[in-house]
KEPA-87054 format. One line per field, with one value per residue: x, y, z of N, C-alpha, C in turn; residue number from 1; residue in one letter. Coordinates in pm, 1 decimal, padded with zeros to 6 digits. Atoms other than C-alpha are relative to their C-alpha. Last residue first. Layout:
n_east (X  ...)
n_north (Y  ...)
n_up (Z  ...)
ca_east (X  ...)
ca_north (Y  ...)
ca_up (Z  ...)
c_east (X  ...)
c_north (Y  ...)
c_up (Z  ...)
k (NUM  ...)
r (A  ...)
END
This chain:
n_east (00098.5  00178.2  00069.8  00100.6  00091.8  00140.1  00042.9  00137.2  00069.7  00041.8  00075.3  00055.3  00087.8  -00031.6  00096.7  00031.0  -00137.8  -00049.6  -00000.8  -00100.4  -00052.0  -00039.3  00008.6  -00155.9  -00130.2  00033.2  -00054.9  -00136.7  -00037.6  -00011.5  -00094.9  -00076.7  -00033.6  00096.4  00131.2  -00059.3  00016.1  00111.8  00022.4  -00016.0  00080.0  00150.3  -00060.1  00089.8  00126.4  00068.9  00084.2  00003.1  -00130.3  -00058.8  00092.0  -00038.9  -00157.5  00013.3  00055.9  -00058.2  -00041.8  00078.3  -00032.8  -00091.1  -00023.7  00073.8  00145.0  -00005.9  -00064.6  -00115.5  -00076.5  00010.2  00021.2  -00085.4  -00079.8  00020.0  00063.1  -00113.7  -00115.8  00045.7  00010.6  -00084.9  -00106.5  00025.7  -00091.3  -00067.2  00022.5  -00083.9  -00063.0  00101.7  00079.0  -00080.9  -00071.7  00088.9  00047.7  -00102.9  -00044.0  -00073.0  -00061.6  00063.5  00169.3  00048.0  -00090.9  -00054.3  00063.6  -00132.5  -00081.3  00018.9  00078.3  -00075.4  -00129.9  00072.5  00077.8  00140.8  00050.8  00118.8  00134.1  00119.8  00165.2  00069.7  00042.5  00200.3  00018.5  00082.0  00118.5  00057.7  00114.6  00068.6  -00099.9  00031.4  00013.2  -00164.5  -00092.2  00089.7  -00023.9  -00188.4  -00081.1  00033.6  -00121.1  -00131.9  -00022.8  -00064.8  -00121.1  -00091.1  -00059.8  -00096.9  00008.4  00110.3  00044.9  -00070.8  00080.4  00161.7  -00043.5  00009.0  00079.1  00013.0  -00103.2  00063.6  00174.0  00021.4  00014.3  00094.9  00088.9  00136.1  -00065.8  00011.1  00152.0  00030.9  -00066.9  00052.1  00128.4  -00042.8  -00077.7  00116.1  00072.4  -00020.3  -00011.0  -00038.3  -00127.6  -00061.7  00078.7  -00046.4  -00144.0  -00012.3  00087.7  -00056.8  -00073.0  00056.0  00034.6  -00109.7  -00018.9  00117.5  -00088.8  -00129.8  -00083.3  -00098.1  00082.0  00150.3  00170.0  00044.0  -00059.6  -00029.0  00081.0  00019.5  -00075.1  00110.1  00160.3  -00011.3  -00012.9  00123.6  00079.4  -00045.6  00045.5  00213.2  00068.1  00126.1  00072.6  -00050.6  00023.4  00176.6  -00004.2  -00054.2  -00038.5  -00196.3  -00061.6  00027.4  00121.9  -00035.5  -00037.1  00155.1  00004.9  -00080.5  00083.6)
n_north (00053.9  -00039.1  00098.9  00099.0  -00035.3  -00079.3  00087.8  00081.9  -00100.0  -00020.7  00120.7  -00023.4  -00068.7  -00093.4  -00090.5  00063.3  00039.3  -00119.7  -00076.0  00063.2  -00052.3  -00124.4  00019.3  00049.6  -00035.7  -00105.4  00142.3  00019.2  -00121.0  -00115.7  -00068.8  -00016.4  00126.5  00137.6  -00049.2  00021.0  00155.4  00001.5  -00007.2  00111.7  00095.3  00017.7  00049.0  00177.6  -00008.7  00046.9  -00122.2  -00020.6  -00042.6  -00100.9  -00060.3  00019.9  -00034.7  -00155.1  -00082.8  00024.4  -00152.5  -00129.6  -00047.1  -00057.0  -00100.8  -00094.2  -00030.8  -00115.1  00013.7  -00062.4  00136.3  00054.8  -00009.1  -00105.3  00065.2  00072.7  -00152.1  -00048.3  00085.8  00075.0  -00132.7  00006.2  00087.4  00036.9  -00106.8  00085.3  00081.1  00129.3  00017.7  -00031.9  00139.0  00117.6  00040.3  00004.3  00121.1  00079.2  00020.2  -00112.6  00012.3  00000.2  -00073.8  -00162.2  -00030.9  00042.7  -00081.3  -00102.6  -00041.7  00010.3  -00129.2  -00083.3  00015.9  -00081.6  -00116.9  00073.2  -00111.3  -00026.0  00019.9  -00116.6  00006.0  -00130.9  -00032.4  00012.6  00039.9  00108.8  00009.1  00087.3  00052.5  00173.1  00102.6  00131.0  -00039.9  -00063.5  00103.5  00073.8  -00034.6  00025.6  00113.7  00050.6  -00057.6  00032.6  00108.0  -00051.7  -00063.3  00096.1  00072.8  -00114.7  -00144.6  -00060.8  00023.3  -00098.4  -00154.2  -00023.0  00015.4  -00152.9  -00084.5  00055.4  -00064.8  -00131.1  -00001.3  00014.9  00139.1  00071.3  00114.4  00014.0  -00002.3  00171.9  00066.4  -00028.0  00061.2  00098.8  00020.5  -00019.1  00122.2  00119.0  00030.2  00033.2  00142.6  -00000.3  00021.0  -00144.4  -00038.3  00051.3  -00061.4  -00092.2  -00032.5  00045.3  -00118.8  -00122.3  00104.1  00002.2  -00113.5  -00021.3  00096.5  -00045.2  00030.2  00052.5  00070.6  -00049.3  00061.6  00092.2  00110.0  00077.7  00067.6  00063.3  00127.1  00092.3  00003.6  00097.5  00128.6  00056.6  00035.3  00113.8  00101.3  -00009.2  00085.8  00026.9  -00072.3  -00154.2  00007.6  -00025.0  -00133.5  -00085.7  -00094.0  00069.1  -00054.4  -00181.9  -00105.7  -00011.0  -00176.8  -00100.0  -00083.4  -00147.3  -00118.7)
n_up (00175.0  -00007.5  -00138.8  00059.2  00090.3  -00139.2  -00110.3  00143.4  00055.2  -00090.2  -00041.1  00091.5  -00121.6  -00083.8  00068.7  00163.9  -00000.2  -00013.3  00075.5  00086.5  -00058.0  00071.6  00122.6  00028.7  -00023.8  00127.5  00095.2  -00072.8  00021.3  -00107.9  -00026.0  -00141.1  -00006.2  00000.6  -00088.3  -00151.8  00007.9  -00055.3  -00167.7  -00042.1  00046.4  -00080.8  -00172.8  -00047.7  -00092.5  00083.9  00002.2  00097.2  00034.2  -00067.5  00090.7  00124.5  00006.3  -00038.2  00102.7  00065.9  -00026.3  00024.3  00130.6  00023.2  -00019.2  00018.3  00006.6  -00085.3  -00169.0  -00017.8  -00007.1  -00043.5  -00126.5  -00088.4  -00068.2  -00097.9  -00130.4  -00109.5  -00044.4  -00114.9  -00117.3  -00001.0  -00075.0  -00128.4  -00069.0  -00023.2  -00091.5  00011.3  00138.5  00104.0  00005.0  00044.5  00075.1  00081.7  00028.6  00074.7  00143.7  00019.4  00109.9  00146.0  00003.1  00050.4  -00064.7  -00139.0  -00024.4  -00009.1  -00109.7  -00169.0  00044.6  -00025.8  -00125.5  -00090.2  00066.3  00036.1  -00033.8  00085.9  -00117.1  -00041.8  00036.8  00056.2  00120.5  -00015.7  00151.4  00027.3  00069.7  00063.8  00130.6  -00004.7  00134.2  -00010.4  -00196.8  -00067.9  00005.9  -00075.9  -00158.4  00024.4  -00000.2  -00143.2  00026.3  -00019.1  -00085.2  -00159.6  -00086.3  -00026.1  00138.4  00090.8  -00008.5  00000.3  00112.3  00071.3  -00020.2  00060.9  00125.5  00063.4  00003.7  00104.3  00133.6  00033.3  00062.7  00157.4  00123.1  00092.9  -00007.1  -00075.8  -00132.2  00001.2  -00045.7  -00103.7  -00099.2  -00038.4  -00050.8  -00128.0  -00074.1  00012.8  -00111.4  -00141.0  -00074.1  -00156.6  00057.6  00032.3  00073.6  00162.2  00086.2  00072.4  00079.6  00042.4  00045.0  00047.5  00111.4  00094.7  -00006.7  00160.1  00116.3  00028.7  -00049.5  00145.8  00060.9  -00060.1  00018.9  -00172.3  -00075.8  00095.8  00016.8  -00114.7  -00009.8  00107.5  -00084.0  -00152.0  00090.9  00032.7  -00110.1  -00048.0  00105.0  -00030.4  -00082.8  -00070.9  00063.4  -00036.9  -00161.1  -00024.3  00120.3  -00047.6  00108.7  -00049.9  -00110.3  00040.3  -00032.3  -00131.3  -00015.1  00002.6  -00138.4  00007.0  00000.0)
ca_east (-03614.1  -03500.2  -03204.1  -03136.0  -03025.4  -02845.5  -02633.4  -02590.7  -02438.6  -02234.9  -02085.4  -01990.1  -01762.8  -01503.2  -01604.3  -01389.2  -01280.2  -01683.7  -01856.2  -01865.0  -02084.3  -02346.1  -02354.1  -02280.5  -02588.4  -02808.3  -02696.9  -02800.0  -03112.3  -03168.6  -03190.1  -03418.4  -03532.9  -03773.5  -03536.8  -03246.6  -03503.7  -03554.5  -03228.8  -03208.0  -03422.5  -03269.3  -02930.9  -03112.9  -03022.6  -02614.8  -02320.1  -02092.0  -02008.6  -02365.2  -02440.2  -02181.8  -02226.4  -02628.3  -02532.9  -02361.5  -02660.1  -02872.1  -02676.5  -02594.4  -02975.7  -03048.9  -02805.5  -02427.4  -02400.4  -02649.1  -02975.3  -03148.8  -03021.9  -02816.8  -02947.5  -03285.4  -03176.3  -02979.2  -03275.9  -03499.8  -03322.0  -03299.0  -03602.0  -03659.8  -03422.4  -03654.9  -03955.1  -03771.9  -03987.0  -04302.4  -04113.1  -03842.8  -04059.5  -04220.2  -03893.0  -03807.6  -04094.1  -04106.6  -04407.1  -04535.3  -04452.1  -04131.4  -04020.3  -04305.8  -04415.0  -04055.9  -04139.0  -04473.1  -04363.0  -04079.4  -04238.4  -04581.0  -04487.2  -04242.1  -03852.6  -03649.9  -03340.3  -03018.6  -02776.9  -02373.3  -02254.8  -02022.2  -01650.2  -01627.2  -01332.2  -01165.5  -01046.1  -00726.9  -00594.7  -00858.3  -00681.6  -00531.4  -00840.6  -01092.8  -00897.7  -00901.0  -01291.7  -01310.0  -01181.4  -01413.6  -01723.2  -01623.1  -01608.2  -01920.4  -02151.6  -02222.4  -02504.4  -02541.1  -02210.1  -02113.1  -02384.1  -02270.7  -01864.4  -01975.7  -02083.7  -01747.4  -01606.1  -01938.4  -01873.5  -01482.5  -01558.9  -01502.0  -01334.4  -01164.7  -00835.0  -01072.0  -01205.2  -00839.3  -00749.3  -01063.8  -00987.6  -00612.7  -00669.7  -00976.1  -00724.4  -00484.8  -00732.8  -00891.0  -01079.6  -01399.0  -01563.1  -01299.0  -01289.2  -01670.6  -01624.9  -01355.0  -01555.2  -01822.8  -01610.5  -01460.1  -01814.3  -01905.3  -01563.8  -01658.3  -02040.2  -02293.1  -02478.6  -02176.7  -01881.5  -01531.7  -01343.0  -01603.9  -01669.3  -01324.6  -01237.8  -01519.7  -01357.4  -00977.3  -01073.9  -01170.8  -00840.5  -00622.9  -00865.6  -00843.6  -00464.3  -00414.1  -00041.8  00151.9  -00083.3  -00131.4  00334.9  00353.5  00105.1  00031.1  -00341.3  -00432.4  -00333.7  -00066.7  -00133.7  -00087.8  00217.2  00099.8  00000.0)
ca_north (02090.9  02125.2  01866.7  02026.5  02366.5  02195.0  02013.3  02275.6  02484.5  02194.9  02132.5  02465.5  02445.6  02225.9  01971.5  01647.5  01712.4  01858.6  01572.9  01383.5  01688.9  01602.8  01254.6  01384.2  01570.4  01314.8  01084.5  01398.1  01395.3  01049.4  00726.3  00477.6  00380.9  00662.4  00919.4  00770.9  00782.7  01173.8  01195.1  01054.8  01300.7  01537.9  01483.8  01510.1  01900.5  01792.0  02003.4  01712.5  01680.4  01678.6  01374.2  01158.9  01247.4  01171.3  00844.3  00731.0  00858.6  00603.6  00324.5  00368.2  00326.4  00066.2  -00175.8  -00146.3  -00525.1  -00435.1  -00631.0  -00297.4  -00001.6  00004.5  -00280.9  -00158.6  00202.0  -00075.2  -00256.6  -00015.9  00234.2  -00092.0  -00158.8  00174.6  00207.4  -00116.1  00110.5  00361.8  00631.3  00651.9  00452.8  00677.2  00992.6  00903.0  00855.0  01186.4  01246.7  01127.0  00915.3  00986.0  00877.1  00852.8  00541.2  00322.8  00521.6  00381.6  00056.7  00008.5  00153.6  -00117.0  -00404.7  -00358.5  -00642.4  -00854.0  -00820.5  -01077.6  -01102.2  -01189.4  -01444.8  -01383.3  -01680.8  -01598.7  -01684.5  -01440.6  -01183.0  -01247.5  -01007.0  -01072.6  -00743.9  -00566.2  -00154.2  -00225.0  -00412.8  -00128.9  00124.2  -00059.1  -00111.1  00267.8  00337.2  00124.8  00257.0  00614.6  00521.8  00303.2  00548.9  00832.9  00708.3  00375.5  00227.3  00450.4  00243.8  -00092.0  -00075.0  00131.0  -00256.4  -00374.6  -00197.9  -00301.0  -00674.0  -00643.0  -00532.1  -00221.1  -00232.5  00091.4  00001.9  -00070.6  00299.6  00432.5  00232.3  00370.5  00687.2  00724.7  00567.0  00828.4  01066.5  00949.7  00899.6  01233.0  01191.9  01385.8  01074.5  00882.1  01164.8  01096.3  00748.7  00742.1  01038.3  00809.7  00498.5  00720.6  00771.3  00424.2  00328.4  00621.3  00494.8  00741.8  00900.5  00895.3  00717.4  00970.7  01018.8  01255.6  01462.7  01527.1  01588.2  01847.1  02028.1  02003.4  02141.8  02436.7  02466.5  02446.0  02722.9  02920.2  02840.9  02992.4  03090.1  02930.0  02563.6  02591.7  02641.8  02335.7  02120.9  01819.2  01966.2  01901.2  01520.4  01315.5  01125.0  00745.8  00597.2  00370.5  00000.0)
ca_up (00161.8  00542.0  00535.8  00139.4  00262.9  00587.6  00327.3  00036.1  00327.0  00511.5  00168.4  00105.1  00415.4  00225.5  -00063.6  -00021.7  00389.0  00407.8  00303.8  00579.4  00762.6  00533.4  00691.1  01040.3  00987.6  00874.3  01145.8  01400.7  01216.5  01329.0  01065.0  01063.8  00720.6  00646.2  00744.7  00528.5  00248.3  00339.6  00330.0  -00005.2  -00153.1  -00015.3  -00130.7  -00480.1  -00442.6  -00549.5  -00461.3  -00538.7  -00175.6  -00081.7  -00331.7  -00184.4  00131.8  00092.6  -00090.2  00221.8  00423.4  00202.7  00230.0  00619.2  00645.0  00443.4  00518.3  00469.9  00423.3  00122.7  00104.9  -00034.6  -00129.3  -00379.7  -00563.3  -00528.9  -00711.3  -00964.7  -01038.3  -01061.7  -01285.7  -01549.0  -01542.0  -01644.4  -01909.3  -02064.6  -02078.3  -02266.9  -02416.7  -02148.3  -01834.2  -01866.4  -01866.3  -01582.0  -01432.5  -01472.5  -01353.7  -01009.4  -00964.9  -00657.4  -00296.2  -00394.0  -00207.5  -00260.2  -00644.2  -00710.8  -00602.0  -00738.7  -01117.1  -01056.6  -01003.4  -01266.0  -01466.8  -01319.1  -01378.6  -01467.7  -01365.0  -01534.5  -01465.6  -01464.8  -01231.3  -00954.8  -00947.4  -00649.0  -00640.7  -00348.3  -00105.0  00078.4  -00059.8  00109.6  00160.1  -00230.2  -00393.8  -00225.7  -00377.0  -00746.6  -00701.7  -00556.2  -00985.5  -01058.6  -00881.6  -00957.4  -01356.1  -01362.3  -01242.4  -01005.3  -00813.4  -00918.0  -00944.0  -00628.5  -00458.6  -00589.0  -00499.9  -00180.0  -00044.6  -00058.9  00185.6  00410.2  00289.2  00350.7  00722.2  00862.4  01198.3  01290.8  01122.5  00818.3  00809.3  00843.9  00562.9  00380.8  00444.4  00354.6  00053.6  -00066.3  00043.8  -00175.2  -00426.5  -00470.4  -00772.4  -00676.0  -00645.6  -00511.0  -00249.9  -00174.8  -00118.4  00149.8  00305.4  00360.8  00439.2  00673.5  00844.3  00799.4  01041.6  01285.9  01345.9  01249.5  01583.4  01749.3  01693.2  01687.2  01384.3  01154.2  01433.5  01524.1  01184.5  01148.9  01521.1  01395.2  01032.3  01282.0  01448.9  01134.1  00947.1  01303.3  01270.1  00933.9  00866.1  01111.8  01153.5  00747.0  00659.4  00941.2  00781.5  01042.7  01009.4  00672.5  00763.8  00589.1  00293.6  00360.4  00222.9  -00097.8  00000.0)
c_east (-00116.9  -00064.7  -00123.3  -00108.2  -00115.1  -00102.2  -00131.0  -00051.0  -00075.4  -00130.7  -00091.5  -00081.6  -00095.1  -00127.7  00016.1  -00067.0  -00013.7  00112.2  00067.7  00067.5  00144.7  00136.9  00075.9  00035.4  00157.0  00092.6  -00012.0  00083.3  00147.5  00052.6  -00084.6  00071.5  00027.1  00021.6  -00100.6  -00112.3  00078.8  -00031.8  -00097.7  00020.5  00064.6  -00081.2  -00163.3  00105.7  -00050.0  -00165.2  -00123.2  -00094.2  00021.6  00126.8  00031.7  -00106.8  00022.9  00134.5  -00029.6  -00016.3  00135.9  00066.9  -00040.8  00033.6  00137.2  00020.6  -00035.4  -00137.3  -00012.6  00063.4  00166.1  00064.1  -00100.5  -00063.0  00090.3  00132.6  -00021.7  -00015.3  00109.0  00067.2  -00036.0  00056.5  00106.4  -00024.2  -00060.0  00146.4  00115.6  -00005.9  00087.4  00087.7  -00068.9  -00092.7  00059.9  00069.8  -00108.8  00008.1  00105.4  -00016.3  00065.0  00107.2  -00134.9  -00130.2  -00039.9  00073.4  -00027.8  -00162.9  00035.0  00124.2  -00050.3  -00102.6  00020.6  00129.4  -00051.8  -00071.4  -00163.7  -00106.1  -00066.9  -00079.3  -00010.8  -00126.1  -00077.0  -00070.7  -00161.2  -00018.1  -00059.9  -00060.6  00003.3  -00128.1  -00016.3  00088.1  -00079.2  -00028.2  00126.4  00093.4  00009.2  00012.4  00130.6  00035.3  -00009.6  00074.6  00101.6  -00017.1  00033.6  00171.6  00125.0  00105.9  00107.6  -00051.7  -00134.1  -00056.7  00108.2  -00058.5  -00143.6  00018.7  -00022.0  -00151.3  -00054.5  00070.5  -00005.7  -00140.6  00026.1  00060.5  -00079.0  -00082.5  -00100.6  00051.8  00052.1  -00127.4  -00032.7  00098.8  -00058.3  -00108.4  00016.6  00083.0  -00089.4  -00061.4  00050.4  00073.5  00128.5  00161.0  00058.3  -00040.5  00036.0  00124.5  -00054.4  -00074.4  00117.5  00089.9  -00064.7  -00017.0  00107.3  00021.3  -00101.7  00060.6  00158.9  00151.7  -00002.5  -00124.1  -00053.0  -00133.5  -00027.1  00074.0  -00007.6  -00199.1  -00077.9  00098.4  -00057.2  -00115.3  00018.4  -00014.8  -00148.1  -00075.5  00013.3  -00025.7  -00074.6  -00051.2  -00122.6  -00078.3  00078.6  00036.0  -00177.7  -00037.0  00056.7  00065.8  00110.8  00110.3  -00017.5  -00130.3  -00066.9  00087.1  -00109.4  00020.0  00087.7)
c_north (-00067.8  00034.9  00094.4  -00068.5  -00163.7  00040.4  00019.4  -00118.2  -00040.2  00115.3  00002.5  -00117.5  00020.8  00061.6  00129.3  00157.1  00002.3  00004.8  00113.0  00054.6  -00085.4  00062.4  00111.0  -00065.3  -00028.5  00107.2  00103.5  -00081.2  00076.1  00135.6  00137.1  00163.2  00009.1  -00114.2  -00162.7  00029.2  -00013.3  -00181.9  -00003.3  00008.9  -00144.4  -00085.9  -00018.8  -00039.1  -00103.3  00040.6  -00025.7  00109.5  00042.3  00036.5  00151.7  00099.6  00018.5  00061.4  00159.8  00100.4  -00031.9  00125.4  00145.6  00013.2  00089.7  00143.9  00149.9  -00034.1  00137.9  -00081.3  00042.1  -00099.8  -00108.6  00024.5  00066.6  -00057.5  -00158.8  00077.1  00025.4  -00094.2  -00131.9  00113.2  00062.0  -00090.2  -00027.9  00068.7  -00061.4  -00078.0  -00081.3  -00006.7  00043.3  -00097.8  -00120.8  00001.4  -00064.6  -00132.4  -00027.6  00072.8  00137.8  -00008.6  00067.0  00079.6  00114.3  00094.1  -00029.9  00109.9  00101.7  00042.2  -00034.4  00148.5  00083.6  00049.2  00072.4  00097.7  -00002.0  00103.4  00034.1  00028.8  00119.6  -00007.5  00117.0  -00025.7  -00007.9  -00039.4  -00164.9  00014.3  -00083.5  -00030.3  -00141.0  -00071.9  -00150.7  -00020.0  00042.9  -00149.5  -00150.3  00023.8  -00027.9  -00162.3  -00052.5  00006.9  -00044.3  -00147.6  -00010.2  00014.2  -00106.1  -00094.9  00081.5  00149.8  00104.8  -00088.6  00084.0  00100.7  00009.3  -00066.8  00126.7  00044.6  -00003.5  00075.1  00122.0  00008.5  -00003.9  -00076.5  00003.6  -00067.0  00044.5  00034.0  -00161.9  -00099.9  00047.5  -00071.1  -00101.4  -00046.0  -00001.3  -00108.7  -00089.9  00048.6  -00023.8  -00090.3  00047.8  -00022.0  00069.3  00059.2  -00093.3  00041.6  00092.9  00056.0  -00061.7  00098.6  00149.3  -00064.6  00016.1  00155.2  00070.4  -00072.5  00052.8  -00096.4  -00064.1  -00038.0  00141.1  -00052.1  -00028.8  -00178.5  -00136.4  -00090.9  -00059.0  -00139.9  -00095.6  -00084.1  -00096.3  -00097.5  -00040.7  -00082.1  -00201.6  -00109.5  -00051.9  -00082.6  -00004.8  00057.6  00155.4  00054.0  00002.2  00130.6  00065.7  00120.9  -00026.4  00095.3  00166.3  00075.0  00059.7  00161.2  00088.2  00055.7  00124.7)
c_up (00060.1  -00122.4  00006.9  00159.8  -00035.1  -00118.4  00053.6  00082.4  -00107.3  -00054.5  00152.2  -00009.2  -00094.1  00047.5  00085.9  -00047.8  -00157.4  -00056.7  -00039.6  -00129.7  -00080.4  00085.2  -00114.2  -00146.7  -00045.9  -00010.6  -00087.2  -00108.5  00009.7  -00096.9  00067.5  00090.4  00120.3  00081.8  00055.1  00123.5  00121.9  00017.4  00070.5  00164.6  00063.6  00014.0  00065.8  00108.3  00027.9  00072.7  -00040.8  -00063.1  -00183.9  -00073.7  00048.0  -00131.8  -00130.8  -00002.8  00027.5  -00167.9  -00072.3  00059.3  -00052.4  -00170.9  -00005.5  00049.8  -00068.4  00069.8  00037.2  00157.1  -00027.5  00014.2  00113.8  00114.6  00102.9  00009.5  00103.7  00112.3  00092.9  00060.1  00120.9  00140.9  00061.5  00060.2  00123.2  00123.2  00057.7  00104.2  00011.2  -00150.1  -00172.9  -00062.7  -00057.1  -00138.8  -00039.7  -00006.8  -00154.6  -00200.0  -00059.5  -00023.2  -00132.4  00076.5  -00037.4  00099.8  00190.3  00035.4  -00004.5  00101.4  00150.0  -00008.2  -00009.6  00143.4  00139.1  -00002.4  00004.0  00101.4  -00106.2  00081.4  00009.7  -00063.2  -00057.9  -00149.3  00020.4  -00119.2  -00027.7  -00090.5  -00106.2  -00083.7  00011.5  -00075.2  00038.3  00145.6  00076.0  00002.6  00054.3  00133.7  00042.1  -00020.7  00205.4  00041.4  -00058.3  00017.8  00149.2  -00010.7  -00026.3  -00078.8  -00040.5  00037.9  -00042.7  -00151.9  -00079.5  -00011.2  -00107.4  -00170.5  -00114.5  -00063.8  -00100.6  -00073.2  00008.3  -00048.7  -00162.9  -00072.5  -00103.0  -00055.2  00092.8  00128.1  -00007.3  00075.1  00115.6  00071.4  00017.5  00063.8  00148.9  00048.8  00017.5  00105.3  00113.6  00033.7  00045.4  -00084.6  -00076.1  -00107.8  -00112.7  -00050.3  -00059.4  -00140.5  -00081.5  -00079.7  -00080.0  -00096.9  -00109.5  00020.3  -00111.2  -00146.9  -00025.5  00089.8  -00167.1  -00071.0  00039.1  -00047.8  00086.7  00064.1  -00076.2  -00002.5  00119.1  -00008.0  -00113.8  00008.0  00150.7  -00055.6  -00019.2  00118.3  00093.8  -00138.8  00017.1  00082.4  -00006.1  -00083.2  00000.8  00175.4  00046.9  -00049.9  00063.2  -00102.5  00040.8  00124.1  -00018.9  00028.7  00120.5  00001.7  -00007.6  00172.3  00000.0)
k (229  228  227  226  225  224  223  222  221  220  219  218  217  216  215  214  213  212  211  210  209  208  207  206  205  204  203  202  201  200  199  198  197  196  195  194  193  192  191  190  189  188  187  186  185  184  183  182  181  180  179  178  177  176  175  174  173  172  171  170  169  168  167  166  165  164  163  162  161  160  159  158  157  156  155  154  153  152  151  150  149  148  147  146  145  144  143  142  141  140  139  138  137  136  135  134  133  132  131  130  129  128  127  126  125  124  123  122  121  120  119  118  117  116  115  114  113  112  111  110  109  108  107  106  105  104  103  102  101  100  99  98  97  96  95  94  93  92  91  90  89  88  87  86  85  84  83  82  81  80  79  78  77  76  75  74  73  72  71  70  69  68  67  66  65  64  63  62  61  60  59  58  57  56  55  54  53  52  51  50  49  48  47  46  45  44  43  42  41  40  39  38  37  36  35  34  33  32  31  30  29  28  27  26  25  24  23  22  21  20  19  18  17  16  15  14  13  12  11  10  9  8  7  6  5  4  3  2  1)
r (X  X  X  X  X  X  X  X  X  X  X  X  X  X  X  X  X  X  X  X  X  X  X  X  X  X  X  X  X  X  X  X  X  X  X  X  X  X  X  X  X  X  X  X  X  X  X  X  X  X  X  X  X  X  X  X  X  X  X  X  X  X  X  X  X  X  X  X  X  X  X  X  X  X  X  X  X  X  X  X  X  X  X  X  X  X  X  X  X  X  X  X  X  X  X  X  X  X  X  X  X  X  X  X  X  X  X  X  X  X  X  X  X  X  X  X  X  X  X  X  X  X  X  X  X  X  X  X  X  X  X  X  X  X  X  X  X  X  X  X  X  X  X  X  X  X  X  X  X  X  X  X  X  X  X  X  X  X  X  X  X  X  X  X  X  X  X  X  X  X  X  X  X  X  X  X  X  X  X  X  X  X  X  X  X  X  X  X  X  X  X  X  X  X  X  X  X  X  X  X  X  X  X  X  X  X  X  X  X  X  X  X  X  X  X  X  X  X  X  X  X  X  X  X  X  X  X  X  X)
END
């Protein structure tokens, strides 16, 4: 494994020339590395996952070694490899693949077989008017010029968030980080699914708060905007 990159705050030339920067990055670290209502390991997984985004790696390395040395599992590593598929494509989840092979090097890819699914009439216009509450339109749309697209939405939106080792609720504030840090308004939308599934306000928070190290104080501000959308 590469040498991790060092912390903001070990910067001699930052700690003399903007303390108050050095001292406040302190305070969103400190959230970030201690449990609370988000555990510490799915926290760095969080912020692993938004710096692949952004294309970031060695912090995205630093993050998820951290997040293993506080106890996440290969399954919940493994996990982000689906939800980044699905929320920002098959670039970021590769490129997290390659991470993910470096900070698990015992991993395994499974000789699995490559079946389809089948899809049963009516499945996906129930699950997305489930989670929506109505039928979004952009996925009206789908369904009206490319039925088969929307499969295809349904699939991957359930493979991302159901039957995950993250579960449900750390998939969904996962995705919120990851949507935050990219300045995105459909954060909301998945914080309201985090909502649904469990999750605390506080969780929600520290979510958008992951975000920050990848997106700086701008993220906290498209954050809070979306948590009361």
């Amino acid at each position: 494994m590469t040498d991790l990159l060092p912390p903001l705050a070990s910067l001699g030339r930052l700690r003399r020339d903007a303390p108050k920067t050095v001292a406040g990055f302190r305070r969103w670290r400190a959230i970030i590395d201690t449990d609370g209502a988000v555990p510490a390991r799915m926290k760095r997984l969080f912020v692993a996952c938004a710096a692949t985004m952004k294309g970031y790696r060695e912090l995205a390395t630093r993050e998820l070694a951290e997040a293993r040395a506080a106890g996440l599992i290969e399954a919940e590593a493994g996990a982000a490899i689906a939800i980044l598929a699905s929320v920002r494509g098959e670039g970021a989840s590769l490129r997290f693949h390659d991470l993910f092979r470096e900070i698990y090097p015992e991993a395994v890819d499974p000789d699995w077989p490559d079946d389809d699914m089948v899809v049963e009439d009516g499945a996906a216009q129930a699950n997305f008017l489930q989670y929506f509450g109505t039928m979004p339109p952009s996925l009206g749309k789908l369904f009206e010029v490319k039925p088969l697209g929307a499969e295809a939405y349904y699939l991957m939106r359930e493979g991302t968030l159901s039957g995950t080792a993250l579960g449900p609720v750390h998939a969904e504030l996962l995705l919120v980080t990851v949507l935050v840090a990219d300045y995105s308004s459909w954060a909301s939308v998945h914080m309201k699914g985090a909502r649904t599934a469990g999750a605390s306000e506080e969780a929600v928070a520290e979510a958008v708060i992951c975000a920050v190290p990848t997106a700086g104080l701008s993220a906290w501000v498209i954050g809070a905007t979306a948590m009361d959308a």
